[in-house]
C-alpha positions in Angstrom: 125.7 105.4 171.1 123.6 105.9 168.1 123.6 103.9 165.1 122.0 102.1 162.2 118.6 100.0 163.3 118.4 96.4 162.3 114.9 96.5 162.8 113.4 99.1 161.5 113.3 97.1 158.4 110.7 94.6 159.3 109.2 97.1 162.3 108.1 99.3 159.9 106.3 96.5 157.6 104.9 95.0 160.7 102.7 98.2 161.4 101.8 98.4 158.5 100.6 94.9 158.0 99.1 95.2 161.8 96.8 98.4 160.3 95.5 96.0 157.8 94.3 93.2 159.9 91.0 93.3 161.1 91.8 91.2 164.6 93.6 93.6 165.9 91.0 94.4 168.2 90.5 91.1 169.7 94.5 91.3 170.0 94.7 94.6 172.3 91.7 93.3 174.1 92.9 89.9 175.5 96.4 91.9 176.3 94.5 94.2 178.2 92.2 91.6 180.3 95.4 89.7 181.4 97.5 92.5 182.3 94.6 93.9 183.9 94.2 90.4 185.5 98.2 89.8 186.5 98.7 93.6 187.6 95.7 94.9 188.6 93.5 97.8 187.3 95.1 101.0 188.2 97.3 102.1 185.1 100.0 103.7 187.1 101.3 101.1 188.9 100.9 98.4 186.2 103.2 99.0 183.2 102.1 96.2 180.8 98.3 97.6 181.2 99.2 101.2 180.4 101.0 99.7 177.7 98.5 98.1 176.4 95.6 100.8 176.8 97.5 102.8 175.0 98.0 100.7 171.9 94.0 99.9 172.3 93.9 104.3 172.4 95.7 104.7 169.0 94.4 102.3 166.9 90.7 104.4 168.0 89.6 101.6 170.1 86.6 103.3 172.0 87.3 104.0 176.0 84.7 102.1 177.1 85.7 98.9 174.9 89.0 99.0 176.7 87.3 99.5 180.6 85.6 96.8 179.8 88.2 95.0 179.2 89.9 96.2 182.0 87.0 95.2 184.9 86.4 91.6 183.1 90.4 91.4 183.7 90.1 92.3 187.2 87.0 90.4 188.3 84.8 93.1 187.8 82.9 91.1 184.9 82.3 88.1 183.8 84.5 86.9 181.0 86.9 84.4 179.2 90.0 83.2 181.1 93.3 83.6 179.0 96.6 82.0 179.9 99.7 83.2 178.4 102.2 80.6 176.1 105.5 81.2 174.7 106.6 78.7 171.7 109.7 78.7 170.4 111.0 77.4 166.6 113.0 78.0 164.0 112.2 79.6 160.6 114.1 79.4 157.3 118.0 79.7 157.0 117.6 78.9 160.9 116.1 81.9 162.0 115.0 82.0 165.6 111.4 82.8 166.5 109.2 83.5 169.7 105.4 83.3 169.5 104.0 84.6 172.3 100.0 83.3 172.9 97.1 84.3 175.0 94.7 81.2 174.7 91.0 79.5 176.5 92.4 76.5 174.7 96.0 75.6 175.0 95.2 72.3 172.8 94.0 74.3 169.7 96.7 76.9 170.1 99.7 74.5 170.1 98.0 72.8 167.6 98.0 75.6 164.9 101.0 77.3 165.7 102.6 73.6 165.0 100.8 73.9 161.7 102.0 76.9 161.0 105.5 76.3 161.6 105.3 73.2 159.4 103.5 74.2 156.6 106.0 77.4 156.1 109.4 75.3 156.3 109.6 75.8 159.8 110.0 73.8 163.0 108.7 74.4 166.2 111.3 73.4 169.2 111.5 72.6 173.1 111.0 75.4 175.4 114.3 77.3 176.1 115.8 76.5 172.8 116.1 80.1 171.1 114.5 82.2 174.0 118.4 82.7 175.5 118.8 84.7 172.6 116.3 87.3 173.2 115.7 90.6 175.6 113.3 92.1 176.6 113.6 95.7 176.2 111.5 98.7 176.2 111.3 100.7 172.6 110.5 104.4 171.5 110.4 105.1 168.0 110.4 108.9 167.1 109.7 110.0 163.2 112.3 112.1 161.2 112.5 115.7 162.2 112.7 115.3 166.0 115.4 117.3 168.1 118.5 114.6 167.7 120.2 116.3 170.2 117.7 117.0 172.4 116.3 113.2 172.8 119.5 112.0 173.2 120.3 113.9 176.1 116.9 113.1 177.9 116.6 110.0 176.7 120.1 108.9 178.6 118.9 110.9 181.5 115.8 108.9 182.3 117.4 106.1 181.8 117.7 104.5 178.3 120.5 102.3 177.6 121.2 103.2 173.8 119.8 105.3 171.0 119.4 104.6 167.2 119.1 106.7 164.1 118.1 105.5 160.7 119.1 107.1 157.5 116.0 108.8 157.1 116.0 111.0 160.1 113.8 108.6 162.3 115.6 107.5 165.8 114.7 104.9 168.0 115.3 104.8 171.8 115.8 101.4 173.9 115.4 101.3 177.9 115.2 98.4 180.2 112.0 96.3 180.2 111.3 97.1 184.2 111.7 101.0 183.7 109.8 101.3 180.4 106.8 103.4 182.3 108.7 105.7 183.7 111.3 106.4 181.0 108.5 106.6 179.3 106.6 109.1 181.2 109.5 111.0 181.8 109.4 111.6 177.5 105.8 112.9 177.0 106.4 115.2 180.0 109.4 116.2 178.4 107.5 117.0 175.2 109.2 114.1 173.4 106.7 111.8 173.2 107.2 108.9 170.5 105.5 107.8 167.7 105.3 104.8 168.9 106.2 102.3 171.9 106.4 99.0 172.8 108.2 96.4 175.6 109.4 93.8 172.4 111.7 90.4 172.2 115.2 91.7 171.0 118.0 89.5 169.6 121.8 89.8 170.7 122.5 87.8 168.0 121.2 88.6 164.5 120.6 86.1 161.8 121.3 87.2 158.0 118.8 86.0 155.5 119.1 86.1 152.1 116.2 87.5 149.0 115.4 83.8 148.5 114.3 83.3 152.0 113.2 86.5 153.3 109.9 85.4 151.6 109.6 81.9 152.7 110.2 83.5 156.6 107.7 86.6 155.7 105.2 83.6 154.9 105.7 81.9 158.1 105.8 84.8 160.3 102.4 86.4 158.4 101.1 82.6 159.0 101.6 82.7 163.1 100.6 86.4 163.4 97.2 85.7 161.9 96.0 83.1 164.7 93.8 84.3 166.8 95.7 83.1 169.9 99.3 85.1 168.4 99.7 88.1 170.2 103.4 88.6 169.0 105.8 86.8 166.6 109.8 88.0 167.4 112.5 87.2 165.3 116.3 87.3 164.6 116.2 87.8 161.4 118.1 90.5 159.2 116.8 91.2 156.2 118.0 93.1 153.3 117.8 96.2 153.4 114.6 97.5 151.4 113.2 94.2 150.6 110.7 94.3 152.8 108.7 97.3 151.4 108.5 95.2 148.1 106.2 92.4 149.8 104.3 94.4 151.9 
């Protein structure tokens, strides 16, 4: 059941890179207003808003920033209308990527994720063309020091489908998209609440890049995540191990 993480590598650059940028505010906001808009107000019964007011929470986004969000979502208050986008593309050494969008402009959006894609020695492609190769899962990600033994037995009865541990202690857990809330709630009341969480774009298939390239793909992937309209970039790629540290 548990093993060595593929992802860690680049998840753990990615929050760090995410800390630095200064949009991340406007990012946890839209997410917000359209979950709050597709799933209605009420946190318990709608996942992806829970999910997404409590990324708002711990990156100190102020309560009533987020319930604002929330009512302009629901109808509450007036506001901008978002519509969500998924592009697909391929990256360097064919690497797969998804770019999921929330957008007022669908025009502008395509246009600069096409940019993006070309400009980094990308290309984007048709709808459907790498998206078979993704989940979507549910993840928890506890830091070193946690009860191994302990999460794993919880973890697999609430529900999760596998368990990871890293060399350095830290563990991941991975559930079904559709039951992330309540495995999820079943942790914290458990007093195993993670470090972090998410519902993310895995691949079944992983793609192995090389030094040369994990900076061209770094490039492109920084490129998409800084639009305004990005909300998430997810990839295939497997990098090697440490590199990513060193570019951070």
């Amino acid at each position: 059941m548990a093993g060595h993480s593929k992802w860690a590598n680049i998840q753990h650059r990615k929050k760090a890179q995410d800390s630095k940028r200064g949009k991340v505010f406007t990012k946890f906001i839209r997410e917000i207003t359209v979950a709050s808009r597709i799933g209605g107000s009420d946190l318990d019964s709608n996942p992806r808003l829970r999910l997404a007011v409590d990324k708002g929470l711990s990156a100190n986004m102020s309560k009533d920033t987020i319930e604002r969000a929330i009512k302009r979502g629901a109808g509450e208050l007036e506001g901008v209308e978002y519509e969500e986008i998924r592009y697909e593309g391929y990256g360097p050494a064919g690497t797969a990527l998804i770019v999921d969008c929330l957008t007022d402009n669908r025009n502008r959006t395509v246009s600069e994720v096409r940019h993006a894609f070309s400009k980094h020695n990308g290309n984007m492609g048709t709808s459907g063309s790498v998206a078979y190769l993704f989940t979507k899962l549910g993840v928890f990600n506890y830091e070193s020091g946690v009860d191994e033994d302990r999460l794993m037995e919880a973890a697999l009865e609430f529900g999760a489908d596998d368990i990871v541990s890293e060399e350095n202690g830290s563990m991941e857990v991975i559930c079904q998209a559709d039951i992330f809330l309540d495995v999820q709630t079943a942790l914290n009341a458990a007093e195993l609440s993670p470090s972090f969480a998410e519902i993310a774009m895995r691949a079944s298939t992983m793609a192995e890049v090389s030094e040369k390239d994990t900076e061209k793909l770094m490039n492109l992937i920084d490129a998409l995540e800084e639009l305004d309209d990005v909300q998430n970039v997810y990839s295939n790629a497997e990098f090697p191990d440490g590199l990513l540290e060193n570019l951070g």
